[in-house]
ROLO-527127 format. One record per atom (N, C-alpha, C): residue number from 1; atom name; x, y, z; residue in one letter. Coordinates in nm, 4 decimals. Each point is the difference from the previous one (the first is absolute). Example, Ala and Ser with C-alpha at 12.3 -4.5 7.8 and 13.67 -1.06 7.14 Angstrom:
<recs>
- 1_N_1.3190_-0.5690_0.7800_a
- 1_CA_-0.0890_0.1190_0.0000_a
- 1_C_0.0900_0.1200_0.0000_a
- 2_N_-0.0350_0.1050_-0.0720_s
- 2_CA_0.0820_0.1190_0.0060_s
- 2_C_-0.0770_0.1090_0.0730_s
</recs>
This chain:
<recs>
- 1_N_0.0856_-0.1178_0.0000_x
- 1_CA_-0.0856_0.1178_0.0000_x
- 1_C_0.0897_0.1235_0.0000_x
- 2_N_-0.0094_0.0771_-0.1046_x
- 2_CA_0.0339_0.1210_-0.0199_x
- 2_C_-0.0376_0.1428_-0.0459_x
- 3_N_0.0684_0.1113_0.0503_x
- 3_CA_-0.0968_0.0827_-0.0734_x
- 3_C_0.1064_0.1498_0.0275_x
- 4_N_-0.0025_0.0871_-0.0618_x
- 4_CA_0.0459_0.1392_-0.0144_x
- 4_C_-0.0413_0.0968_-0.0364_x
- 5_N_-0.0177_0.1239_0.0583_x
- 5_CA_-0.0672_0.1705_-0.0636_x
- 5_C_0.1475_0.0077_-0.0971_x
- 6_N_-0.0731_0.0709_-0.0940_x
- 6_CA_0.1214_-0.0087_-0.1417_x
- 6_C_0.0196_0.1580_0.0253_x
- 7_N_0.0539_0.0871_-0.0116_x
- 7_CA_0.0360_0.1565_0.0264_x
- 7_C_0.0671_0.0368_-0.1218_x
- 8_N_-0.0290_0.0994_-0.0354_x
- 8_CA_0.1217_0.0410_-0.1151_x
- 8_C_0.0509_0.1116_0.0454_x
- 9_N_0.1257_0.0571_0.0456_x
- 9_CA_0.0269_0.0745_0.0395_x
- 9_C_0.1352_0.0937_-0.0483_x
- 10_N_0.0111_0.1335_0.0273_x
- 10_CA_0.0725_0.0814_-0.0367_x
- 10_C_0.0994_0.0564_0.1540_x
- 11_N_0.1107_-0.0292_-0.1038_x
- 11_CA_0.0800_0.0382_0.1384_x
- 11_C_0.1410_0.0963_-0.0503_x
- 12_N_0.0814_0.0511_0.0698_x
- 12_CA_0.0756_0.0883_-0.0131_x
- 12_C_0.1082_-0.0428_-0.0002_x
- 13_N_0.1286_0.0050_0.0108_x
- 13_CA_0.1194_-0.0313_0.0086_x
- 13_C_0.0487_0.2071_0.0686_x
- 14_N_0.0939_-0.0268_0.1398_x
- 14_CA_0.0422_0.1234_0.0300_x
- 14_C_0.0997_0.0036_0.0863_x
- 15_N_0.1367_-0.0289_-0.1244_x
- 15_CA_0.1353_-0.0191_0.0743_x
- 15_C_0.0138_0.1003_0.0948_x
- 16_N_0.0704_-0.0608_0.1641_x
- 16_CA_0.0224_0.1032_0.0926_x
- 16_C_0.1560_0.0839_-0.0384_x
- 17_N_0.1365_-0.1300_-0.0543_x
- 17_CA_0.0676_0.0876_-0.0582_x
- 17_C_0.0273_0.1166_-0.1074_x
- 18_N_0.0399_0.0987_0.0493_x
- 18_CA_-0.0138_0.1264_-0.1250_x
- 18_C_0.0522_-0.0372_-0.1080_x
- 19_N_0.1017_-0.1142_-0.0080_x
- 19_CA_0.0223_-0.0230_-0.1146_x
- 19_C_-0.0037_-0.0980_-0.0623_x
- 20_N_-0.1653_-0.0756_0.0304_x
- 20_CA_-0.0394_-0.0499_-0.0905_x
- 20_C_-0.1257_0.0055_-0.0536_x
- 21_N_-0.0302_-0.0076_-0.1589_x
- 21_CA_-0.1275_0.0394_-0.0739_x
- 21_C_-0.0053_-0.1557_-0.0498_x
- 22_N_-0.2211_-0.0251_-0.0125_x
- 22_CA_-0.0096_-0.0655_-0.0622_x
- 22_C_-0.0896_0.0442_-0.0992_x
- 23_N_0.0364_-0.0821_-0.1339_x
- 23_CA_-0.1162_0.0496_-0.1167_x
- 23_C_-0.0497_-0.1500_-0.0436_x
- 24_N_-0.1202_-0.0454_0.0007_x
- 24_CA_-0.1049_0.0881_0.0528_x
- 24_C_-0.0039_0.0177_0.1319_x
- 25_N_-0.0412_0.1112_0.0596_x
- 25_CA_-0.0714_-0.0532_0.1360_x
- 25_C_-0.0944_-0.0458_0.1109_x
- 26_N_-0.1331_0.0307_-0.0906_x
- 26_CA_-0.0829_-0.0883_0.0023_x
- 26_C_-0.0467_-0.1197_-0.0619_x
- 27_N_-0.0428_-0.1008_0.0240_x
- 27_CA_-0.0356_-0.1127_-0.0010_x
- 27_C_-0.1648_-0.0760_-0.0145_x
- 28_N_-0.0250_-0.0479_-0.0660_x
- 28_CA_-0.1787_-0.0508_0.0052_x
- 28_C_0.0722_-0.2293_0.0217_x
- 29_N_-0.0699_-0.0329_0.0644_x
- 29_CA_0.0216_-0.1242_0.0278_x
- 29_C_-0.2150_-0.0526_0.0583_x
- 30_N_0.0206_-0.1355_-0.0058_x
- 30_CA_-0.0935_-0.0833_0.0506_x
- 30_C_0.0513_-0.0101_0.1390_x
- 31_N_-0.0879_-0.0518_0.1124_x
- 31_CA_0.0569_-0.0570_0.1552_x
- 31_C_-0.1354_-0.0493_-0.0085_x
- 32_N_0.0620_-0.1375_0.0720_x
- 32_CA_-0.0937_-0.1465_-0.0006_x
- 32_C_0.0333_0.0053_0.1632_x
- 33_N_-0.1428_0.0635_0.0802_x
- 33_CA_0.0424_-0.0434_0.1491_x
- 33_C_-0.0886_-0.0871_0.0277_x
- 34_N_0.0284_-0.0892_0.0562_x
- 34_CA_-0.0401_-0.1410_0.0822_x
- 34_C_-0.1191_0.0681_0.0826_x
- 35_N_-0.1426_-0.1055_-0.0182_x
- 35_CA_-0.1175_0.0071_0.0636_x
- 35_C_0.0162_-0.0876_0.0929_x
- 36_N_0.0121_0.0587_0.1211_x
- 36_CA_-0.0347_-0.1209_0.0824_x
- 36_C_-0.0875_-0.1078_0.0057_x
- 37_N_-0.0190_-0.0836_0.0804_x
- 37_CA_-0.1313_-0.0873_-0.0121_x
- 37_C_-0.0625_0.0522_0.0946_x
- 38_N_-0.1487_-0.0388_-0.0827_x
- 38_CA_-0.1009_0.0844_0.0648_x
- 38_C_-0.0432_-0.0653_0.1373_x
- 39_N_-0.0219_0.0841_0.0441_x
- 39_CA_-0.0362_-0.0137_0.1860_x
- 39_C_0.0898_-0.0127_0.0849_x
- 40_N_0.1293_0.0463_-0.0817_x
- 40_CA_0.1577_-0.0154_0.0756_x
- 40_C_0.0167_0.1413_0.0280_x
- 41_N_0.1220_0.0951_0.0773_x
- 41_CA_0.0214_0.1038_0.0120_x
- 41_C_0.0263_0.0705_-0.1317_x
- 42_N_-0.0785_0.0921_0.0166_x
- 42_CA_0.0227_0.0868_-0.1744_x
- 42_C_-0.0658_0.0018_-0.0935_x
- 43_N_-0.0913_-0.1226_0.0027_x
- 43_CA_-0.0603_-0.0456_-0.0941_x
- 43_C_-0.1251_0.0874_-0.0671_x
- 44_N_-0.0591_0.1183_0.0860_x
- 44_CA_-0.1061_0.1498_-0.0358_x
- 44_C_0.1016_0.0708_-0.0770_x
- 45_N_0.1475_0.0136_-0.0333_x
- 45_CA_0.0302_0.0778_-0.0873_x
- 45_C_-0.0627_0.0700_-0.0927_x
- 46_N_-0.0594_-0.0929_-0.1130_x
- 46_CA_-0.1303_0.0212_-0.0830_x
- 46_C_-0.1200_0.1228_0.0697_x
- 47_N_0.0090_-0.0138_0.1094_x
- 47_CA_-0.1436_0.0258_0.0442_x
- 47_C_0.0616_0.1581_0.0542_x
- 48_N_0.0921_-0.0154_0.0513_x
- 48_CA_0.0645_0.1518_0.0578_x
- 48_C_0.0864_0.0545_-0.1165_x
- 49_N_0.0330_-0.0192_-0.0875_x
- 49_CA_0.0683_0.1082_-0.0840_x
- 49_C_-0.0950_-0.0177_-0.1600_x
- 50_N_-0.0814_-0.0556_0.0131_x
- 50_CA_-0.0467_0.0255_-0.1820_x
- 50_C_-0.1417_0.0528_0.0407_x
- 51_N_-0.0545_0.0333_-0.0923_x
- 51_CA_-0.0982_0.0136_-0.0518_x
- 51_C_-0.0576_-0.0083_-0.1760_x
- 52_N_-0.1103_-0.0634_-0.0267_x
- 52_CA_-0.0378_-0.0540_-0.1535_x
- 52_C_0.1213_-0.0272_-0.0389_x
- 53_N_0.0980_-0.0666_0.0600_x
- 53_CA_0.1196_-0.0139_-0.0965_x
- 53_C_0.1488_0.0910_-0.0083_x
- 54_N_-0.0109_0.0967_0.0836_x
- 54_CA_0.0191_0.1028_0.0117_x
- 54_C_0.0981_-0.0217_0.1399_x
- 55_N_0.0971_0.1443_0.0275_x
- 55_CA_0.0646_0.0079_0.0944_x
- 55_C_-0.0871_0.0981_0.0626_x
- 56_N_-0.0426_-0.0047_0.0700_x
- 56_CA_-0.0988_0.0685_0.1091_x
- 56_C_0.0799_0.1610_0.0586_x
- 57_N_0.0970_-0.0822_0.0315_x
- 57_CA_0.0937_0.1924_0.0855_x
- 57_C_0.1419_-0.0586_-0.0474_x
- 58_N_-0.0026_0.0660_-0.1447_x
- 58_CA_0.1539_-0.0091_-0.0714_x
- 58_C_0.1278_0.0456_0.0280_x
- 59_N_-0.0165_0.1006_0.0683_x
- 59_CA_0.1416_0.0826_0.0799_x
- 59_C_0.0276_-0.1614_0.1363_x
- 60_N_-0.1332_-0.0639_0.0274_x
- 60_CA_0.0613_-0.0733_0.1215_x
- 60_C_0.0747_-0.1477_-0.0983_x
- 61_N_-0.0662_-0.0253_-0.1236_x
- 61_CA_0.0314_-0.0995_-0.0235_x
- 61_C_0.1769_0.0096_-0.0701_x
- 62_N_0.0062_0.0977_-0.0320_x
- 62_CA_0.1107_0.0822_-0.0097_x
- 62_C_0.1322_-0.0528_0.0583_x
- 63_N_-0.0583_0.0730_0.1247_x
- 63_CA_0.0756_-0.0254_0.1278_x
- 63_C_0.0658_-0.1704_0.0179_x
- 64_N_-0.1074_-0.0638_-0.0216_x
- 64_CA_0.0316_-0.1124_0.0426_x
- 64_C_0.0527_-0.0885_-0.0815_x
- 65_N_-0.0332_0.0231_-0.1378_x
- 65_CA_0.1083_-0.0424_-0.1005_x
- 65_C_0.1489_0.0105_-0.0218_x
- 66_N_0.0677_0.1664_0.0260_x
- 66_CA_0.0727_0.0748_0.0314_x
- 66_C_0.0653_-0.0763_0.1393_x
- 67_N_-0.0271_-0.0137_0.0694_x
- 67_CA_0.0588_-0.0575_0.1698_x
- 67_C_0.0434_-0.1720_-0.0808_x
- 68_N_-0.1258_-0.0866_-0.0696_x
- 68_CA_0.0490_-0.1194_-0.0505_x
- 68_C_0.0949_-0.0113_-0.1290_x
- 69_N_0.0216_0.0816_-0.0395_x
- 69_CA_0.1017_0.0371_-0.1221_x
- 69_C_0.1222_0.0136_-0.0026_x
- 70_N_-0.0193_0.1266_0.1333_x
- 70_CA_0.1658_0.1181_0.0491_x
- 70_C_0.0175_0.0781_-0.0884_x
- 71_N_-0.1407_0.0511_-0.0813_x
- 71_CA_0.0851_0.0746_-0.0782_x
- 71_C_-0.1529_0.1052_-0.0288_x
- 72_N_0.0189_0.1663_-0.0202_x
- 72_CA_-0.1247_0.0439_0.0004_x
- 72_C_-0.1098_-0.0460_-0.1267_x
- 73_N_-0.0976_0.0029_0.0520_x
- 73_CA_-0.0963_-0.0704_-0.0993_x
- 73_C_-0.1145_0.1480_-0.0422_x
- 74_N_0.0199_0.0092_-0.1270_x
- 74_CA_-0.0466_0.1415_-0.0482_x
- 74_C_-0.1747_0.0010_-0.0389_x
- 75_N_-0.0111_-0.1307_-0.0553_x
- 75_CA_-0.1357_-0.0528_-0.0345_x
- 75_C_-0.0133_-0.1686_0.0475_x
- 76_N_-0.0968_-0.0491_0.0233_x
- 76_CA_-0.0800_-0.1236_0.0382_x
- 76_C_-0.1351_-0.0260_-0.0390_x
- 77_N_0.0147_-0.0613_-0.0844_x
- 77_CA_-0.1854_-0.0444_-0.0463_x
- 77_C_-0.0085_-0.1511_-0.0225_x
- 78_N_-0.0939_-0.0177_0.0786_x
- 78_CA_-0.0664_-0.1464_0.0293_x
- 78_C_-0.0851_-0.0543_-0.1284_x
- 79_N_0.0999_-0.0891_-0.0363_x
- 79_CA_-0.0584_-0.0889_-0.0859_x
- 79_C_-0.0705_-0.1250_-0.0414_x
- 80_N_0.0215_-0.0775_0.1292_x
- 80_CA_-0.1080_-0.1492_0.0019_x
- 80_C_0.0561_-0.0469_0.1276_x
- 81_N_-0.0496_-0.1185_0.0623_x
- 81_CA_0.0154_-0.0860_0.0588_x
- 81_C_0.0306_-0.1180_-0.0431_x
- 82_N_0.1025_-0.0770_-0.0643_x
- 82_CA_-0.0038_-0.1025_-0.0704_x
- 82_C_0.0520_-0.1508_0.0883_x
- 83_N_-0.0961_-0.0642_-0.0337_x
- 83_CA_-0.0197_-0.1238_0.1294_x
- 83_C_-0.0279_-0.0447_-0.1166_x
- 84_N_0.0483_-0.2015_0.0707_x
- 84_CA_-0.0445_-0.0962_-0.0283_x
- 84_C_-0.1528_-0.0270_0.0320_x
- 85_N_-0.0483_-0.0983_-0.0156_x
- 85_CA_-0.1491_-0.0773_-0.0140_x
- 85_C_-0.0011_-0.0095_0.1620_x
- 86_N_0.0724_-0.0283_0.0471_x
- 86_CA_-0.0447_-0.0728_0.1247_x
- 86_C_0.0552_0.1512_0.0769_x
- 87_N_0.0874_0.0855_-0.0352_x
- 87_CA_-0.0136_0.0906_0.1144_x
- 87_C_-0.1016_0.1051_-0.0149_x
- 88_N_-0.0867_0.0141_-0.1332_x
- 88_CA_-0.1017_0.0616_-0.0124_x
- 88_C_-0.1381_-0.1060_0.0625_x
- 89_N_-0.0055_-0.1127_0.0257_x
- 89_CA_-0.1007_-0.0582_0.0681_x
- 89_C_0.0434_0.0217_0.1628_x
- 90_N_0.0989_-0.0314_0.0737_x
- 90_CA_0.0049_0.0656_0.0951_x
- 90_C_-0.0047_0.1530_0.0275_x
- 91_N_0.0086_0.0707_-0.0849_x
- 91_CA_-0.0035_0.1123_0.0479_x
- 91_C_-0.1542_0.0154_-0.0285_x
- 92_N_-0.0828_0.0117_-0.0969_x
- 92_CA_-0.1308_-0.0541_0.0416_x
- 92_C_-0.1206_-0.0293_0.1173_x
- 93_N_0.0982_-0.1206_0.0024_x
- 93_CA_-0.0588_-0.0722_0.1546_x
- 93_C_0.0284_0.0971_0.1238_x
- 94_N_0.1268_0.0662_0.0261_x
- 94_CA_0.0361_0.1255_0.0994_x
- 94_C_-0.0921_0.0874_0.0044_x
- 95_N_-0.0263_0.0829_-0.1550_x
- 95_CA_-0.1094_0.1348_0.0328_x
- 95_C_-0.1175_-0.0171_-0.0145_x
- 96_N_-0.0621_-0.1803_-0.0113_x
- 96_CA_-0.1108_-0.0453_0.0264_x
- 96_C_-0.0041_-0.0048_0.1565_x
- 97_N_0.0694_-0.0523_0.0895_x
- 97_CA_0.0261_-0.0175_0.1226_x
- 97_C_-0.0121_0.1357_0.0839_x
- 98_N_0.0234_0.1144_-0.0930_x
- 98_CA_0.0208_0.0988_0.0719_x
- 98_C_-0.0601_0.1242_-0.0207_x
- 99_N_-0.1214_0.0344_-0.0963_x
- 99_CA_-0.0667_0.0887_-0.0422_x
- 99_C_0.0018_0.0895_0.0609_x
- 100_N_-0.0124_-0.0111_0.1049_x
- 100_CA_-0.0060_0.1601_0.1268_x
- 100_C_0.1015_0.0362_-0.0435_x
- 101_N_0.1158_-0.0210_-0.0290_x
- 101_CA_0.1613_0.0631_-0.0026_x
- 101_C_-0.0442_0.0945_-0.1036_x
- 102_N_-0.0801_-0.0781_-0.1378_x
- 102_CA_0.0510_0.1268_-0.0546_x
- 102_C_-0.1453_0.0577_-0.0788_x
- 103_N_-0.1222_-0.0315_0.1132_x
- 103_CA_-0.1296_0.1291_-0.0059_x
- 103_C_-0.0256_-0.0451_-0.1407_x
- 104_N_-0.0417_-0.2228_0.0060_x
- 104_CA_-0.0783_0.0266_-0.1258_x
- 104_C_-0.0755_-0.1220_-0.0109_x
- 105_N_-0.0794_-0.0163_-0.0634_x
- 105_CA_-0.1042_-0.1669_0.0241_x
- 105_C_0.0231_-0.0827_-0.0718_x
- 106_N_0.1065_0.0223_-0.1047_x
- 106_CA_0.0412_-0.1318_-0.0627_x
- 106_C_0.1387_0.0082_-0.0369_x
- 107_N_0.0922_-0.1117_0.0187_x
- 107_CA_0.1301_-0.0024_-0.0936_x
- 107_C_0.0400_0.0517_-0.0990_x
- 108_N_-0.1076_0.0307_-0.0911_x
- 108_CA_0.0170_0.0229_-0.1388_x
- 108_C_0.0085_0.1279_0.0174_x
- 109_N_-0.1000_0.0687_0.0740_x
- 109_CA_-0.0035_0.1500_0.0537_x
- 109_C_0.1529_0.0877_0.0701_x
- 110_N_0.0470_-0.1230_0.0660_x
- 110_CA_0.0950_0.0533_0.0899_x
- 110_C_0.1236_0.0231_-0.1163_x
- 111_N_0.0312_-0.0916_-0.0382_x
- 111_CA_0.1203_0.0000_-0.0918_x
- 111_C_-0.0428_0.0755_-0.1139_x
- 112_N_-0.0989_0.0515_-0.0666_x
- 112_CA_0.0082_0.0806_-0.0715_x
- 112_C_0.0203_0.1333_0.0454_x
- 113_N_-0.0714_-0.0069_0.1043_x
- 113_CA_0.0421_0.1768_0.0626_x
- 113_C_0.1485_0.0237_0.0338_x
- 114_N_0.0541_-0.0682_0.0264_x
- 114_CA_0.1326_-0.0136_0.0043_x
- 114_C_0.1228_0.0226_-0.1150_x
- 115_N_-0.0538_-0.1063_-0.0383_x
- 115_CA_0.1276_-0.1062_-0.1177_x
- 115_C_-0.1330_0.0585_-0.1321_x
- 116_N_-0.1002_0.0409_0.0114_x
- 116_CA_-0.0124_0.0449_-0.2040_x
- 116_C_-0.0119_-0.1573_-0.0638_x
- 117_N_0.0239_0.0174_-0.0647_x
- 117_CA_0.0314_-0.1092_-0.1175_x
- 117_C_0.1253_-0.0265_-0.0298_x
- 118_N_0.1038_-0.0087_0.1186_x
- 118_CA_0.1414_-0.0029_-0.0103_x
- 118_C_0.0838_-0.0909_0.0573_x
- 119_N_-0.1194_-0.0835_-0.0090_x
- 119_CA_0.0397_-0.0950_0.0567_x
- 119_C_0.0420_-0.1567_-0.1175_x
- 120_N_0.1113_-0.0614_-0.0228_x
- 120_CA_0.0572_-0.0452_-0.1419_x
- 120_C_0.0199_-0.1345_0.0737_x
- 121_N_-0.0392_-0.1273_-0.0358_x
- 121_CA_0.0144_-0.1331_-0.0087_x
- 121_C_0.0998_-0.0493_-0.0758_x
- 122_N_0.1096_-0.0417_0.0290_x
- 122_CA_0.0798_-0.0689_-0.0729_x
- 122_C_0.0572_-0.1294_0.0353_x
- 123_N_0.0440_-0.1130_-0.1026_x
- 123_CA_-0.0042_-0.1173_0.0349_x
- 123_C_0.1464_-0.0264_0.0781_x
- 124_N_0.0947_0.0582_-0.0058_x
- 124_CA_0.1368_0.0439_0.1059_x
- 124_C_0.0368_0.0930_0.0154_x
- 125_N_0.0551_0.0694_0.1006_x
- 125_CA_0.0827_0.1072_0.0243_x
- 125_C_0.1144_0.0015_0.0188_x
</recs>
């Protein structure tokens, strides 16, 4: 069971020595961060930083890309959740288990308010 928020992100390069330059110095890359399993610590990520798909408060998601990087992160936009079969059925079964968490009456409800349609099935990761 696996699964990852896919990020595409923009980041800077900003030598502290004066004498050194880089060209380019910004950067655009993918970051594949690890979804926890659901009902484990961490596992509301989804639920606290997105919205429809979306980064909910982008200066924070920023931040926290930037701190997991080491390096400043200029832009961050959330691009899917991409899980296997079975970590999209457990995760499922979690925000079925847990509707109050996230203020909604069905699974299907919860993860769309969340995760959008950004959410991507693939047969390995």
């Amino acid at each position: 069971m696996q699964a990852a928020y896919v990020v595409r992100v923009r980041f800077r390069l900003a030598p502290t020595e004066g004498r050194v330059a880089v060209d380019p110095a910004t950067f655009e890359t993918t970051v594949f961060w690890s979804a926890p399993e659901p009902g484990s610590d961490g596992w509301l990520f989804f639920r606290d930083h997105c919205w429809h798909g979306e980064f909910n408060a982008p200066a924070h998601a920023r931040e926290l890309l930037s701190e997991a990087l080491g390096v400043p992160v200029e832009d961050a936009s959330f691009r899917e959740l991409r899980t296997d079969e079975a970590y999209r059925e457990a995760l499922q079964a979690a925000v079925g288990a847990n509707l109050d968490l996230f203020n909604a009456d069905s699974t299907s409800e919860a993860l769309s308010k969340y995760l959008g349609s950004s959410i991507h099935v693939v047969d390995e990761l």
